[in-house]
C-alpha positions as CSV (number, residue, x, y, z in Angstrom):
1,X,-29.2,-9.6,-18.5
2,X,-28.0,-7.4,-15.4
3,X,-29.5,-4.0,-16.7
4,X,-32.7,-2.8,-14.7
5,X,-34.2,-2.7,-11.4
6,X,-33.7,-6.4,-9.7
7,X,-35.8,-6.8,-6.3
8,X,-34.3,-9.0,-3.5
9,X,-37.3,-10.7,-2.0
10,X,-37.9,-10.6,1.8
11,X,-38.9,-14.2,2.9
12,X,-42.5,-13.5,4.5
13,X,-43.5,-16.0,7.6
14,X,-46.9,-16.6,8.3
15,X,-48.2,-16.6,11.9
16,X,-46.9,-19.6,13.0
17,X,-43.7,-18.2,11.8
18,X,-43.2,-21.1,8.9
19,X,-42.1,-19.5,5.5
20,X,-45.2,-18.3,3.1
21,X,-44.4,-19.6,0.0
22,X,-46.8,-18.6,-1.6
23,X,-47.0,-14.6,-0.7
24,X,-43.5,-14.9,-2.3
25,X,-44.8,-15.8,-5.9
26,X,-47.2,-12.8,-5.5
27,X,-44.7,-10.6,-4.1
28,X,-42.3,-11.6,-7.0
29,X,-45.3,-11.3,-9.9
30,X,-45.8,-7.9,-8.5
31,X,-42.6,-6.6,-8.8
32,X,-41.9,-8.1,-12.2
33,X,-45.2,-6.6,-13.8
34,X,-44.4,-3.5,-12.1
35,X,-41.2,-3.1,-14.8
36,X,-38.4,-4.9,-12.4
37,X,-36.3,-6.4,-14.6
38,X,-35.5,-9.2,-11.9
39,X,-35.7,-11.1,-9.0
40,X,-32.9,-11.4,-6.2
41,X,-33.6,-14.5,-3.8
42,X,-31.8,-15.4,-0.5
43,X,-30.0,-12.1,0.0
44,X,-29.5,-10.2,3.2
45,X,-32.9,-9.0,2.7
46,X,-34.4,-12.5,2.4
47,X,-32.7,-13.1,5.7
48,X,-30.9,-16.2,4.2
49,X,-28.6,-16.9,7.6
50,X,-31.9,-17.4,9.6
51,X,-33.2,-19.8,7.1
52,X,-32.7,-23.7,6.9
53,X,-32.1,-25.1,3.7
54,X,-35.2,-26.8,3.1
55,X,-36.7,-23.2,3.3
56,X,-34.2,-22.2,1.1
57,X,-34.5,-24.9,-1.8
58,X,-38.7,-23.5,-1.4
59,X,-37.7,-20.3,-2.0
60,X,-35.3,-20.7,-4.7
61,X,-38.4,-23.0,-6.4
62,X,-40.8,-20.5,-5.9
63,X,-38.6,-17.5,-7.5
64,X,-37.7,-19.7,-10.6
65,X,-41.2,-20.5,-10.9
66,X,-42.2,-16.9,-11.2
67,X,-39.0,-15.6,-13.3
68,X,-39.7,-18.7,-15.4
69,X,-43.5,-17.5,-15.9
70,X,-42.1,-13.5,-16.8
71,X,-39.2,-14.8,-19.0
72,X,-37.1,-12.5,-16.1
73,X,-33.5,-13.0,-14.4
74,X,-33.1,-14.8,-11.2
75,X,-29.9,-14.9,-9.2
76,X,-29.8,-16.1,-6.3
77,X,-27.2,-15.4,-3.4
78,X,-24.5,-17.9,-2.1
79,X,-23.3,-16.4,1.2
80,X,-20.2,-17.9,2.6
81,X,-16.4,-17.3,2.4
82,X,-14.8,-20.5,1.8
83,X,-14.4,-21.1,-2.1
84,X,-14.9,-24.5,-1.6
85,X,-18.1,-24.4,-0.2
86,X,-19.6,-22.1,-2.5
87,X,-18.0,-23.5,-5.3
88,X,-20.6,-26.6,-4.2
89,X,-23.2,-24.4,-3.7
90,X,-23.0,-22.8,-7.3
91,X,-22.6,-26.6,-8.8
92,X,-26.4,-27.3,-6.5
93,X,-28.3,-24.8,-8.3
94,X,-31.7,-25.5,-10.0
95,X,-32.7,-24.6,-13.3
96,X,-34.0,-21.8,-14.0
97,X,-31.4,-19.8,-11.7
98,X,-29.8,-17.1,-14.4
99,X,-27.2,-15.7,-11.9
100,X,-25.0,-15.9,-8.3
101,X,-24.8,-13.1,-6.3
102,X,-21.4,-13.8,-4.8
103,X,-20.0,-11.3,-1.4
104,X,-16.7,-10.8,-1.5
105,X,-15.1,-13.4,1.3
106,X,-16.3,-11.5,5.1
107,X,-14.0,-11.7,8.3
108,X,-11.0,-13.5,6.9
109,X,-10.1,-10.1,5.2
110,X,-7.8,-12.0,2.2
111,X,-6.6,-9.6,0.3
112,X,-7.2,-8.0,-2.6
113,X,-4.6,-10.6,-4.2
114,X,-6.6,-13.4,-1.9
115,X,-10.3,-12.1,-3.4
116,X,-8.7,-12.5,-7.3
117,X,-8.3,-15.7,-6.7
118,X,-11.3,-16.4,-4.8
119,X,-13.6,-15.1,-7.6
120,X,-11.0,-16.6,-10.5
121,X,-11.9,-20.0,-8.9
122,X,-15.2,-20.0,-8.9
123,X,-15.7,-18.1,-12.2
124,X,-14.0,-21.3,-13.5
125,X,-16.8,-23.8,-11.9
126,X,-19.9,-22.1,-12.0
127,X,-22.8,-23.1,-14.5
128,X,-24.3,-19.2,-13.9
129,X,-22.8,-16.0,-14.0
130,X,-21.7,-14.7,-10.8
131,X,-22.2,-10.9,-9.3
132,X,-19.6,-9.7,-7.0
133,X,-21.2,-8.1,-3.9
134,X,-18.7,-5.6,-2.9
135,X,-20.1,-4.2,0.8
136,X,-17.1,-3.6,2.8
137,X,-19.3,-1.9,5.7
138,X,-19.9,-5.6,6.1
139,X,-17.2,-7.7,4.9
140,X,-14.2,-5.6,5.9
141,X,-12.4,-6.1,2.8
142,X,-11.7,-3.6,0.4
143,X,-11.6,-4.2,-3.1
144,X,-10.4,-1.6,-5.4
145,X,-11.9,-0.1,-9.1
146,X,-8.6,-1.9,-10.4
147,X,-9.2,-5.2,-8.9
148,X,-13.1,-5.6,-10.0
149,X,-11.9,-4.4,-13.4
150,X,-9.7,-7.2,-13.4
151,X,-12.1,-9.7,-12.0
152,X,-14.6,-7.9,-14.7
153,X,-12.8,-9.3,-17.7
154,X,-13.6,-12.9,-17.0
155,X,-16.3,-14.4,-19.1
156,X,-18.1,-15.4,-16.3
157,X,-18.4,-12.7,-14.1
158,X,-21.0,-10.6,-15.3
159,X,-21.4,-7.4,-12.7
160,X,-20.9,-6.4,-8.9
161,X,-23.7,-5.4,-6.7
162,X,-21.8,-2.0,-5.3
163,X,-22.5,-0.6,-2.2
164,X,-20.1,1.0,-0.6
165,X,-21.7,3.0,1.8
166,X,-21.6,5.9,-0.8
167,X,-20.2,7.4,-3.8
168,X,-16.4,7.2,-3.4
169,X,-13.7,7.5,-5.6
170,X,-13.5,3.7,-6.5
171,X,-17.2,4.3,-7.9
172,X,-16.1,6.6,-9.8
173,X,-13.1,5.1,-11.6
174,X,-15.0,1.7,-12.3
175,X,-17.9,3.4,-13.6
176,X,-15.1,5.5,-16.3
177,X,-14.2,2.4,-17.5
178,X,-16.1,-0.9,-17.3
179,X,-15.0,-4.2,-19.0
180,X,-17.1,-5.2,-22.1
181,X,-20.0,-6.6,-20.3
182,X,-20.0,-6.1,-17.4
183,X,-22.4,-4.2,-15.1
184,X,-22.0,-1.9,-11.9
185,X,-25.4,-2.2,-10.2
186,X,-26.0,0.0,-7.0
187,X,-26.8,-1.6,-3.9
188,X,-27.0,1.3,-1.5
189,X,-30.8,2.4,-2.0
190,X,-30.6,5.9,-0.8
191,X,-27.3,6.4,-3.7
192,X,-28.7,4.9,-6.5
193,X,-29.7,8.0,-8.1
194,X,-26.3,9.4,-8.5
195,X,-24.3,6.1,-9.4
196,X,-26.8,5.7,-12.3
197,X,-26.1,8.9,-13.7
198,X,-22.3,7.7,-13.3
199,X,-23.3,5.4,-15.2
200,X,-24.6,2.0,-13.9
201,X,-26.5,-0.3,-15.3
202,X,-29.3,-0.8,-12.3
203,X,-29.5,-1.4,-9.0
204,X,-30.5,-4.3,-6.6
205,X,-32.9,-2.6,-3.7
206,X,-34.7,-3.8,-1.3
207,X,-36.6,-0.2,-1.4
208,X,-38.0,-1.3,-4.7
209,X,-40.0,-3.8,-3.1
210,X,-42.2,-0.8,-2.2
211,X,-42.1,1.6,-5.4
212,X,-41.3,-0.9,-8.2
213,X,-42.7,1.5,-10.7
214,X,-40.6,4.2,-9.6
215,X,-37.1,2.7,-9.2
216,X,-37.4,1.5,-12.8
217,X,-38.1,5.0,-13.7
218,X,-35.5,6.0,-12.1
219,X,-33.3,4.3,-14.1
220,X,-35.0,4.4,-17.5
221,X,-34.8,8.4,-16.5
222,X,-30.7,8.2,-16.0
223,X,-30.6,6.0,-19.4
224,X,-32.4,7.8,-21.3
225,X,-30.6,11.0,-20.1
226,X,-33.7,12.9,-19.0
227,X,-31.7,14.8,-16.1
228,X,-34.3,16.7,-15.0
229,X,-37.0,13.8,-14.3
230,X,-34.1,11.9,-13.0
231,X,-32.9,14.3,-10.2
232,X,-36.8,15.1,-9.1
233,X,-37.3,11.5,-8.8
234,X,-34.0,10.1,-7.2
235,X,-34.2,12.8,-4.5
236,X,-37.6,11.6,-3.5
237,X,-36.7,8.0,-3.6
238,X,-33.9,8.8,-1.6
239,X,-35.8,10.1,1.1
240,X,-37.9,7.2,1.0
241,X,-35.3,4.5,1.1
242,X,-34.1,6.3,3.9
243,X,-37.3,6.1,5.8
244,X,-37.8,2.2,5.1
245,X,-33.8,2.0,6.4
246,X,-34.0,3.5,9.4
247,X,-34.3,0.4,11.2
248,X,-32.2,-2.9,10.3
249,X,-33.4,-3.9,7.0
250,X,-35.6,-5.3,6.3
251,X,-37.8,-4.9,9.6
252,X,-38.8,-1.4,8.3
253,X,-40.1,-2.8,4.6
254,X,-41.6,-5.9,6.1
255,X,-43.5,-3.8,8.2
256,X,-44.7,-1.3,5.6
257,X,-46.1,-4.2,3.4
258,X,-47.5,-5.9,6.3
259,X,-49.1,-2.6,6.6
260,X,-50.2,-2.8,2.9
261,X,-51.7,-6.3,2.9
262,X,-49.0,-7.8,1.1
263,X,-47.7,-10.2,3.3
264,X,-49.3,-12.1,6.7
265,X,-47.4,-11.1,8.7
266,X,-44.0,-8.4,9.5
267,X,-42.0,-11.2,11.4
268,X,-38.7,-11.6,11.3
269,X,-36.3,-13.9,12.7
270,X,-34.2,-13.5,15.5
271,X,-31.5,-11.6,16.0
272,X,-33.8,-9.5,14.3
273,X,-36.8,-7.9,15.9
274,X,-39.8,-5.8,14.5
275,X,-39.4,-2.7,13.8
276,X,-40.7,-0.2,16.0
277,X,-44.2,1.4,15.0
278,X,-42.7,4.6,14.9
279,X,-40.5,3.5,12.4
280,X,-42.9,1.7,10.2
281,X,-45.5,4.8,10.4
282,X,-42.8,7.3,8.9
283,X,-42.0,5.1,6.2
284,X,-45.9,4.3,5.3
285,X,-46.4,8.3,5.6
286,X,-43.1,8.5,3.4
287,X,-44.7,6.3,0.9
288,X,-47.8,8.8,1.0
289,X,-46.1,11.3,0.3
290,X,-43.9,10.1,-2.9
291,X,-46.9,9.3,-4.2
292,X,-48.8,12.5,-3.7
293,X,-45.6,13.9,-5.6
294,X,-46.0,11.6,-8.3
């Protein structure tokens, strides 16, 4: 289910800065018939903290509408670090939802002892299988290759969404040994060449919202065990993801497919601003070039 390329949608705003429903189902059929194997709504890409959740239940609809039409995965993100409250959450989803992308609990820093039982809990009560997101960058909790193992083993908790800021030696010893079932799928865009040929199953990248095609190549490359194609094409994705990151995501992409006519406008909501035109021009030149390569 986890395996493949799964694009977290931005949420596009049209002019008068209301959520554009519908550029989402075309941004989602896109990315699907471009060989994604998912779609990833309300992550930190969809900027789910700026939205209400009226515009949330409308974008949730519109994902499992399009998923629903491709016969693809959806999961959906439930932000928050209070079990309780996500427990609830997980309980509200729609149909059509196949997954929960789940962070690991942010600020309170529980433990690794407090993040077992945080995950334990709500593996018990969910109607979808959860994916850890382990982004301790952002979280500032830790969690070990022992630890997501662990958490790994339960029925209901069917991969993490790794980004770690790199390739560290927790990558390395999860990847050497992974529960039945369970996938590692990279979440740091400009690393997800080298944790593939680790070994994980996909990736969830908000790059891949520009080069579908060639993400999923990526990783059919690394699967496949054609090294060579692999390495030529993860080191220029890698320079593109890190063009398209070079301001907070995702100002940079939302500018690019402004750019591209894809969606009204390259809004975002506040404490967010625009990226800068600089910004926006090297990753539309960057863009160029990969596909001048290509």
């Amino acid at each position: 289910m986890l395996r493949g390329i799964h694009v977290p949608l931005v949420t596009p705003f049209d002019a008068a800065g209301e959520v554009a429903v519908d550029t989402i189902g075309k941004l989602g059929r896109q990315a699907l018939d471009q060989g994604a194997a998912g779609l990833v709504a309300l992550g930190t890409t969809g900027e789910v903290a700026a939205l209400d959740p009226d515009e949330r239940a409308r974008v949730i609809e519109a994902c499992v509408q399009v998923c629903g039409e491709r016969q693809a995965t959806l999961t959906v993100g439930v932000a928050g670090n209070d079990t309780r409250s996500i427990g609830r959450a997980l309980r509200e989803l729609p149909e059509g939802v196949g997954a929960a992308l789940v962070t690991v609990p942010y600020f309170l820093r529980p433990g690794e002892r407090g993040v077992v039982a945080h995950f334990e809990a709500l593996a018990e009560e969910t109607p979808v299988p959860l994916v850890i997101y382990h982004i301790p960058y952002r979280t500032g909790q830790a969690t070990g290759a022992a630890t997501l193992r662990r958490l790994g083993a339960h029925p209901m908790i069917a991969g993490v969404k790794y980004a770690a800021g790199g390739i560290d030696q927790d990558a390395v010893e999860l990847l050497a040994g992974l529960p039945e079932g369970f996938e590692v799928l990279g979440g740091d865009d400009a690393f997800i060449s080298p944790l593939l040929a680790l070994g994980a199953g996909g990736g969830i990248l908000a790059s891949a919202h520009v080069e579908t095609g060639s993400f999923v190549e990526l990783a059919d490359a690394w699967h496949a065990g054609d090294v060579v194609r692999a390495r030529a094409l993860g080191h220029r994705l890698a320079r593109l993801s890190a063009a398209l990151f070079a301001e907070p995501n995702p100002t940079v992409i939302k500018g690019v497919l402004h750019a591209a006519g894809l969606i009204p406008t390259p809004d975002v909501r506040l404490p967010l601003v625009p990226a800068g035109p600089e910004a926006v021009s090297r990753a539309w030149k960057a863009v160029e070039t990969m596909n001048a390569d290509l």
